[in-house]
C-alpha positions as CSV (number, residue, x, y, z in Angstrom):
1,X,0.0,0.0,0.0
2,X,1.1,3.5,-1.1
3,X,2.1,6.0,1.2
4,X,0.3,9.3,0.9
5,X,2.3,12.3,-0.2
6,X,2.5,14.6,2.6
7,X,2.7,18.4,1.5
8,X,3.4,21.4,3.4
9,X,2.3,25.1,1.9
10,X,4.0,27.6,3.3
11,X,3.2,31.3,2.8
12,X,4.1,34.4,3.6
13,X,0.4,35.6,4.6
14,X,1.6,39.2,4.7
15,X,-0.8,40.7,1.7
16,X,-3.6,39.1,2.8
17,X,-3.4,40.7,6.1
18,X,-2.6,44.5,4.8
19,X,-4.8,44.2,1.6
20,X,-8.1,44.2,1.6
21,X,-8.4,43.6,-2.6
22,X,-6.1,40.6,-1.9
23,X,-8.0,39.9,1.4
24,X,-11.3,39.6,-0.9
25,X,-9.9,37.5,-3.2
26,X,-7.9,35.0,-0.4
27,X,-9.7,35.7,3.1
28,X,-8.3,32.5,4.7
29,X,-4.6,33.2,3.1
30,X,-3.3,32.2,-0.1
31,X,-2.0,28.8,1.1
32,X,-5.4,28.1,2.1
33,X,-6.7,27.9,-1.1
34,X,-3.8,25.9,-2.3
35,X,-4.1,23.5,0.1
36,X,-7.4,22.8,-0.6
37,X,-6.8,22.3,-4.3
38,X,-3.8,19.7,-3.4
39,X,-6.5,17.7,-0.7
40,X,-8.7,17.2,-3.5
41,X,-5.7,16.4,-5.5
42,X,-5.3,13.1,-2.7
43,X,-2.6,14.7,-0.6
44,X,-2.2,14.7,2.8
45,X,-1.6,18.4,3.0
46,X,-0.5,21.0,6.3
47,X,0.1,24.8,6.2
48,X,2.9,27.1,7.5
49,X,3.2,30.5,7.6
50,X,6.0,33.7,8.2
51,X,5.1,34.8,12.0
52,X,4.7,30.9,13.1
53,X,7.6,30.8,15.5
54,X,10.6,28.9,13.1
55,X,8.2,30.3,10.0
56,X,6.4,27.1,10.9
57,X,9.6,24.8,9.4
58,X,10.6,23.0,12.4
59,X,12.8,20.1,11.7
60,X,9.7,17.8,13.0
61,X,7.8,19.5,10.1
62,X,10.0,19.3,7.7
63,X,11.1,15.7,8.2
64,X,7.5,14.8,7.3
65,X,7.2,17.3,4.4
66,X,7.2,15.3,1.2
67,X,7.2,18.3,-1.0
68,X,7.1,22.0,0.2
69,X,5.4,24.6,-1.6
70,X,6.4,28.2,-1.4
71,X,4.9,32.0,-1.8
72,X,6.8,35.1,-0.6
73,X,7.0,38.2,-1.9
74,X,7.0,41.2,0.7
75,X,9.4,39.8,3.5
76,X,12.3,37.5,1.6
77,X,14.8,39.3,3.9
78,X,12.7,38.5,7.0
79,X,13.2,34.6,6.6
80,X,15.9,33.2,9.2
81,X,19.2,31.7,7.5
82,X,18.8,28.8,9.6
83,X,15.4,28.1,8.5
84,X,16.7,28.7,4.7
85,X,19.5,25.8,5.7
86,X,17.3,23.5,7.3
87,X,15.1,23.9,4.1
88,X,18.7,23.2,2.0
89,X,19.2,20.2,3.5
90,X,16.0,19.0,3.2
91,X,15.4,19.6,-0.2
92,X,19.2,17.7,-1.2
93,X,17.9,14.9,0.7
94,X,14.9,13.9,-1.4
95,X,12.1,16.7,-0.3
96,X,10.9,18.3,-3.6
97,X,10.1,22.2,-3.7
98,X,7.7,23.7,-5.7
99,X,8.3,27.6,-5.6
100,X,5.3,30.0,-7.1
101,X,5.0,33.1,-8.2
102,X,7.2,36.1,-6.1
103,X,9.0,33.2,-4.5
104,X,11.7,33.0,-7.5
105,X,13.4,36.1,-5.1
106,X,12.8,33.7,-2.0
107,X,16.3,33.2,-0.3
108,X,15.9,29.5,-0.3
109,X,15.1,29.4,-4.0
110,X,18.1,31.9,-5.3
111,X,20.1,29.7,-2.8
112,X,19.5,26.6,-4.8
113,X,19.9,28.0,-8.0
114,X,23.0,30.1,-7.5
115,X,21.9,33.0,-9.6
116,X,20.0,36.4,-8.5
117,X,17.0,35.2,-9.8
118,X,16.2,38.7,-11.4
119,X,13.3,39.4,-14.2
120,X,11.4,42.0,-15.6
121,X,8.0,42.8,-14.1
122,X,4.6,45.4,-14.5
123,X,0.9,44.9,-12.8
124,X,-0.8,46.3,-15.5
125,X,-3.9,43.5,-16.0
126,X,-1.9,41.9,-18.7
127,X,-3.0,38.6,-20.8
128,X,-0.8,35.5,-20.1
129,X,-1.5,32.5,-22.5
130,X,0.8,30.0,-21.0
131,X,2.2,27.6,-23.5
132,X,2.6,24.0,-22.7
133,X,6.3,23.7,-24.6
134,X,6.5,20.1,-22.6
135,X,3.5,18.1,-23.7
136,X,4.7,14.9,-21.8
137,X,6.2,16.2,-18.9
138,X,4.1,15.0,-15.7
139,X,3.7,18.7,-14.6
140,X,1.7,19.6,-17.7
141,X,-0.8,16.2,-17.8
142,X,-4.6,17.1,-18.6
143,X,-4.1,20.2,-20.0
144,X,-4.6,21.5,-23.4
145,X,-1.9,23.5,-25.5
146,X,-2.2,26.6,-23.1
147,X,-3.4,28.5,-20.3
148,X,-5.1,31.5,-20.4
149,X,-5.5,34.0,-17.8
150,X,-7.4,36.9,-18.6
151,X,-5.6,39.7,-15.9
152,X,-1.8,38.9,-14.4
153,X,1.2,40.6,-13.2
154,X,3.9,40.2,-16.0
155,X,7.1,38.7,-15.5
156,X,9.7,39.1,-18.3
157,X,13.0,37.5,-19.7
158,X,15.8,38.3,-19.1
159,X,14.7,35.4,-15.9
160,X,18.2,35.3,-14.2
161,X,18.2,31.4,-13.5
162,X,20.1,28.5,-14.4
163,X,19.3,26.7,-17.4
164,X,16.3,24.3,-16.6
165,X,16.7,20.7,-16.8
166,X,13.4,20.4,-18.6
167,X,11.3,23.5,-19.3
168,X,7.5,23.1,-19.3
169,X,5.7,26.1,-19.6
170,X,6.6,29.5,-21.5
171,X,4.1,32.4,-21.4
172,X,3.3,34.9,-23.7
173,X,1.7,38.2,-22.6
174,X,-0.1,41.4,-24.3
175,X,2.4,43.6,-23.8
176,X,4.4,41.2,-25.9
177,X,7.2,39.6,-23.5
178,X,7.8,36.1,-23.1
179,X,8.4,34.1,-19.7
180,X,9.7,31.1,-18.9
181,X,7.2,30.3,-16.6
182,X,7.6,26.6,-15.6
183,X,11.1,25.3,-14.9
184,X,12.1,22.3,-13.6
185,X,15.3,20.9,-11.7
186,X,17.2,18.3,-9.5
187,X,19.1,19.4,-6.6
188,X,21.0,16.3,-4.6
189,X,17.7,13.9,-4.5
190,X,15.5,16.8,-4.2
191,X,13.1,17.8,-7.0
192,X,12.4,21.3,-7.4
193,X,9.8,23.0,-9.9
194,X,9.5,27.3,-10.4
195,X,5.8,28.0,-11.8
196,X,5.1,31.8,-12.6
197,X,1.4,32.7,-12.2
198,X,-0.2,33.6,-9.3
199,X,0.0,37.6,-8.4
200,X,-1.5,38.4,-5.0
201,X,-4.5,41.0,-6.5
202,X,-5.2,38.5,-9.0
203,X,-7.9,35.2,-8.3
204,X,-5.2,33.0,-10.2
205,X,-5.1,30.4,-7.5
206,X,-9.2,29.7,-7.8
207,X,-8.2,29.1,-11.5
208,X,-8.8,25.2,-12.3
209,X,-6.1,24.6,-14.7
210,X,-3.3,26.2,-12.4
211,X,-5.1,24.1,-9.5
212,X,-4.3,21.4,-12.1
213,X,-0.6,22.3,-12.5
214,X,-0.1,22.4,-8.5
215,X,-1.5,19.1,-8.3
216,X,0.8,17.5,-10.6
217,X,3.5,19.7,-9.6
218,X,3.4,18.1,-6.1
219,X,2.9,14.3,-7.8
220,X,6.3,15.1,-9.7
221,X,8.3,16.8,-6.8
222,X,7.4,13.9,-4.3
223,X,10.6,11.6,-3.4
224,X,10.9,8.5,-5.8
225,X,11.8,5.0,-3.9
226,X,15.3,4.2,-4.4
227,X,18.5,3.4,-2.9
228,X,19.9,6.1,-0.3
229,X,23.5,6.9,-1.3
230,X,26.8,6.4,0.8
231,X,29.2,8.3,1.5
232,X,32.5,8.7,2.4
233,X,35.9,6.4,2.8
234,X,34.9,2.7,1.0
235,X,36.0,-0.7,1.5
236,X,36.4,-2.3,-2.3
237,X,33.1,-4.6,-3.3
238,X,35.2,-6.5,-5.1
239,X,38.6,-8.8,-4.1
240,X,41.9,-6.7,-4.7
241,X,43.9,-8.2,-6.8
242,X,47.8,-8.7,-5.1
């Protein structure tokens, strides 16, 4: 019998408290909503947020977090290193992170990429049509060819990350940038996967298709059984030849 996935959304739950538009749109918190979307996806899913004492990542948390989502945006810097480490470590050990939105500036993400993680942005209400460019990648199953989401903040190239092991999703918007807006990547045993949409004014999160994409998103960052790798100074497997 399979073991259920166990998820943790973690948030920064700053916007909702301060404004009231986003506060309309995501009373109970953004990560509320999301986690609601992955329990009807089958997963065994928990919540953590900024002011929690430990940001609500203690290591008993974390050692039963399967995968980890992420939102941040207004209070990067107020994250503790040591929660950022413990999160590291975690995530090279098998835990797969799945990073949204504002979160590509999170310290935890830039610190597993190595890059500054920089873009161009605007809210302006912009069109994104978000282009499936990875038709058989887990991430993107039951979708059609796109996405479309009628009003979105717009994230442009150049996107400041490493080159992504498999890209999924690149969107288009109608001011005429492009986006690479679902990356994927291996760090240690960990899985990780960076999906763009999902702007705090914005109801992007109620959307069914990107309640789709979470869903699988957390399928595809879950740890895989396998053998657990050693380490260190090694006897020879085999007889040494005099």
């Amino acid at each position: 019998m399979s073991k259920t996935i166990q998820v943790t959304v973690w948030n920064e739950f700053r916007h909702e408290q301060k404004n009231e538009k986003v506060k309309a749109i995501y009373p109970d918190g953004m990560h509320a909503v999301i986690a609601q979307a992955l329990r009807e996806g089958g997963f065994e899913v928990g919540t953590a947020t900024l002011d929690e004492p430990q940001h609500g990542l203690t290591d008993e948390v974390l050692a039963r977090t399967d995968v980890l989502f992420w939102w941040g945006h207004l209070a990067h810097g107020e994250v503790a290193d040591e929660v950022v480490e413990r999160v590291y470590a975690r995530v090279l050990a098998g835990m797969g992170l799945v990073v949204l939105h504002s979160g590509h500036f999170s310290k935890i993400f830039k610190r597993l990429m190595g890059t500054s993680c920089d873009l161009k942005w605007r809210e302006a209400d912009d069109r994104e049509r978000l282009w499936v460019v990875a038709p058989g990648h887990p991430v993107a199953a039951g979708l059609g060819e796109s996405i479309v989401l009628e009003r979105e903040e717009m994230y442009g190239e150049h996107f400041d990350i490493p080159e992504p092991d498999e890209l999924v999703f690149v969107s288009w918007f109608s001011g005429g940038e492009v986006f690479r807006s679902g990356a994927s990547y291996r760090r240690g045993a960990g899985r990780i996967f960076y999906f763009r949409p999902g702007h705090e004014t914005y109801p992007t999160y109620h959307n069914p298709e990107i309640q789709r994409v979470l869903v699988n998103a957390a399928g595809w960052a879950a740890p895989t059984p396998g053998t657990a790798p050693v380490y260190g100074n090694a006897k020879p497997v085999e007889g040494v030849q005099p």
